[in-house]
C-alpha positions in Angstrom: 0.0 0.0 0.0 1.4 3.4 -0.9 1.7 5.9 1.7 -0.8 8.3 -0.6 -3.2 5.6 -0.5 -2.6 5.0 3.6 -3.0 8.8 3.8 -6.5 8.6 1.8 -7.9 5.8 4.1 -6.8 7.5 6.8 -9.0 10.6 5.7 -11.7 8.9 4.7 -11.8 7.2 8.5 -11.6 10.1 10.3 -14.3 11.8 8.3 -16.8 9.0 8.9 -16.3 8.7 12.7 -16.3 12.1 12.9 -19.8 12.1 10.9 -21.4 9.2 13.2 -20.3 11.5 15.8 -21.9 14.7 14.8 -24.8 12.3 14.0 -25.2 11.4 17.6 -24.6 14.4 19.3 -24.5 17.6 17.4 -21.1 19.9 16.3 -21.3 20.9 20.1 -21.5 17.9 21.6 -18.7 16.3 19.4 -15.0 16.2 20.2 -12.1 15.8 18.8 -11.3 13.3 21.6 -14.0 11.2 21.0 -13.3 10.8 16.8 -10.1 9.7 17.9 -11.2 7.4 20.2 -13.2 5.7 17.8 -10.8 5.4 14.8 -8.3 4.3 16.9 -6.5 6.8 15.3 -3.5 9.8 16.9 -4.4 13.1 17.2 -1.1 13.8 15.3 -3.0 11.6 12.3 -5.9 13.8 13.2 -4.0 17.0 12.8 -2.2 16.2 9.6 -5.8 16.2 7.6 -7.0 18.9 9.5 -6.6 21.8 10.9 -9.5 21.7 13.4 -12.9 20.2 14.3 -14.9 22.7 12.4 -12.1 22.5 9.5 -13.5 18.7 9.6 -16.9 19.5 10.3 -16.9 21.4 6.9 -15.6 18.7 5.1 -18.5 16.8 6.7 -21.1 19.2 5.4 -20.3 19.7 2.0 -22.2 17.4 0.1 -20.7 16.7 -3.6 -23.0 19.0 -6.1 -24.0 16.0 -8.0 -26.7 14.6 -5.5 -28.6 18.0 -6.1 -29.0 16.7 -9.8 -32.6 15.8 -10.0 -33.4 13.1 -13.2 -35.0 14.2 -16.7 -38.1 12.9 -17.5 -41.3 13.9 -19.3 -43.2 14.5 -16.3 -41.7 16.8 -13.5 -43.8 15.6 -10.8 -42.3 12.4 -11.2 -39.0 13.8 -11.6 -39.6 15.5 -8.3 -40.8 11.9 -6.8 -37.8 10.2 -8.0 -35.3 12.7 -6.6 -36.9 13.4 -3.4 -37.1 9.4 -3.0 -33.2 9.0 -3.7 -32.0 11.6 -1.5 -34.0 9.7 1.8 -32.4 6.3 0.6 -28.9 8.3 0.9 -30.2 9.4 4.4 -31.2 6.3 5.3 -27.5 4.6 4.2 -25.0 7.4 4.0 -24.0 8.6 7.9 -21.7 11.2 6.2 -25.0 12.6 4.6 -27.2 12.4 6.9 -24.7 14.0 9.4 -24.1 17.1 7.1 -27.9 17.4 7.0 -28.1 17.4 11.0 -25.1 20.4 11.0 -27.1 22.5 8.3 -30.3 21.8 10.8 -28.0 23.2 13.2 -27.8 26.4 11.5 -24.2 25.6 10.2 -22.7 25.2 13.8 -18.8 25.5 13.3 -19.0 25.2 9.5 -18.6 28.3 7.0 -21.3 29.5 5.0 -20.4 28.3 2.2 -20.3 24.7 3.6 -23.4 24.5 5.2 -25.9 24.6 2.9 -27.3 21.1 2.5 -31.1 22.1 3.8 -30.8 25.4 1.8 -29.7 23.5 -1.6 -32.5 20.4 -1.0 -35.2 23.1 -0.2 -33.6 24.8 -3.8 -34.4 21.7 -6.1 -37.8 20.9 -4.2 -38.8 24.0 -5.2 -37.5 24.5 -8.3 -39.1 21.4 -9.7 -42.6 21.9 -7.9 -42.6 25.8 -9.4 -41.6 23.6 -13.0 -44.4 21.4 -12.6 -46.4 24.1 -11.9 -45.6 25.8 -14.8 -46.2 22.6 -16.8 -49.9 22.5 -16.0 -48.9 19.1 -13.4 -50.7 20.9 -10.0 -54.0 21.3 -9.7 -55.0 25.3 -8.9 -54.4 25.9 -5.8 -51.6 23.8 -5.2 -48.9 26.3 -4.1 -45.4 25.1 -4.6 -43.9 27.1 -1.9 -46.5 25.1 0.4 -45.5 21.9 -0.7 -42.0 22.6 -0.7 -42.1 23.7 3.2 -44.0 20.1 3.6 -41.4 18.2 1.8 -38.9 19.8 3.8 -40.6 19.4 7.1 -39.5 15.5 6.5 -36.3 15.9 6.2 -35.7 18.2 8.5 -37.2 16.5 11.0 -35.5 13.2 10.8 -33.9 13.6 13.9 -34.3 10.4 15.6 -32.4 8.5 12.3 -29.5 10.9 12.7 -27.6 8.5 14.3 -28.5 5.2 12.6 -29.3 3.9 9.4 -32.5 3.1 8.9 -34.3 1.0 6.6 -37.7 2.9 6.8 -36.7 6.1 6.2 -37.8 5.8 2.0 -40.8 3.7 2.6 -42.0 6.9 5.3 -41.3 9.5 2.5 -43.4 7.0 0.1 -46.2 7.2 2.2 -46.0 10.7 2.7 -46.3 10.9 -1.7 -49.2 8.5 -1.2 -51.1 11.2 0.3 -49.9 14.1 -1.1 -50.1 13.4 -4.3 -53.8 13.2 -5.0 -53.7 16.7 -2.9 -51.3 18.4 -5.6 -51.1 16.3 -8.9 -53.9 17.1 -11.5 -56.3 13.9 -12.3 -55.3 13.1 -15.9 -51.5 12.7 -14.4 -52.0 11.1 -11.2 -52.8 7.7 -12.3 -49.3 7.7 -14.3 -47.6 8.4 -11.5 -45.4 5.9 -9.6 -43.8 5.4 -6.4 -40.5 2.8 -7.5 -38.6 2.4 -10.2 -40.1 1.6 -13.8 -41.0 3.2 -16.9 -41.3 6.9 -16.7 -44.6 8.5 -16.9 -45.6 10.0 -20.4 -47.6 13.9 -19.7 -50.3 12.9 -22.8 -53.4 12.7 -21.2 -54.5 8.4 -21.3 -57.1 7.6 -23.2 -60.5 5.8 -22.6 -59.3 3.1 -20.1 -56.0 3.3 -19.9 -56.2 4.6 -17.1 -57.6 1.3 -15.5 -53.8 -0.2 -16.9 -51.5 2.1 -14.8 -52.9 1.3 -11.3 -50.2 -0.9 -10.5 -48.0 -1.9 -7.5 -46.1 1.2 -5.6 -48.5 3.9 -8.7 -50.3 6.2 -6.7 -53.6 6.4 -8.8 
């Protein structure tokens, strides 16, 4: 093993203790002592890829721009579905995630502004896609995307008690949530095409005379 690959290990430990950490009890409650403790590691080892706890809790909190890509599709609703579902599976599996979402809940405790913007840039794509779907005739009137948005957001932000372990639930709760939302927001000629798992993506042509009897499948919401 080469000592750059040693070195990137090393990183990589450190920043996931340090994230089940932060998980657990907050950027106040971790320290640097504990991370250590944990990964078995020296605080010289510590030290060498990082200046200082917040220095790691910004590394922590930057999540990589690409999970803020929602997917293309035909129907933005679903696109919105899709993404939304994706990003709680990450929760649910990924501690580093999850733990940059709990230091952006915290306000971006010890972490620049720059860093700490994980709620701000999830609550940017909700949005952006529900003003889209708006815009493409998906919502019925009345359906205010700023309203939905704040709904969408209030489960994520409030995922507090999975902060500090994975948890298999966390995407079939955000399902359910669609489940009834959905029939609240989506017009009638697209709801029935929507889906709730993987599979074809939805076409936005109205269905014809009984098709729509065809699309109520397993995990569709119509």
């Amino acid at each position: 093993m080469t000592r750059q690959h040693r070195g990137m290990k090393t990183r990589h430990l450190i920043v996931r203790t340090a994230a089940e950490v932060f998980c657990e009890r907050g950027y106040h409650g971790t320290s640097t002592t504990e991370i250590l403790t944990r990964s078995h590691l020296t605080r010289g080892a510590l030290y060498f890829h990082f200046d200082s706890k917040q220095q790691l809790a910004e590394t922590v909190a930057t999540v990589p721009a690409e999970l803020f890509v929602p997917p293309d599709g035909p129907v933005v609703l679903q696109c919105l579905v899709d993404f939304s579902l994706a990003h709680a599976d990450r929760l649910a599996t990924d501690v580093v995630l999850r733990a940059s979402m709990r230091l952006s809940a915290e306000h971006g405790s010890g972490c620049s502004q720059d860093a700490a913007l994980h709620e701000v840039k999830l609550r940017a794509v909700l949005l952006r896609l529900l003003q889209q779907a708006h815009s493409a005739g998906e919502l019925v009137p009345g359906a205010d995307p700023l309203e939905v948005t704040d709904v969408l957001m209030g489960f994520f932000t409030n995922v507090q008690p999975y902060w500090a372990k994975t948890t298999a639930d966390l995407t079939h709760r955000l399902a359910t949530l669609w489940r009834y939302l959905l029939p609240s927001i989506a017009t009638a000629e697209l709801l029935p095409r929507l889906r709730l798992h993987p599979g074809p993506a939805p076409q936005p042509a109205r269905p014809g005379p009984g098709e729509e009897a065809t699309v109520a499948m397993s995990g569709s919401v119509g």
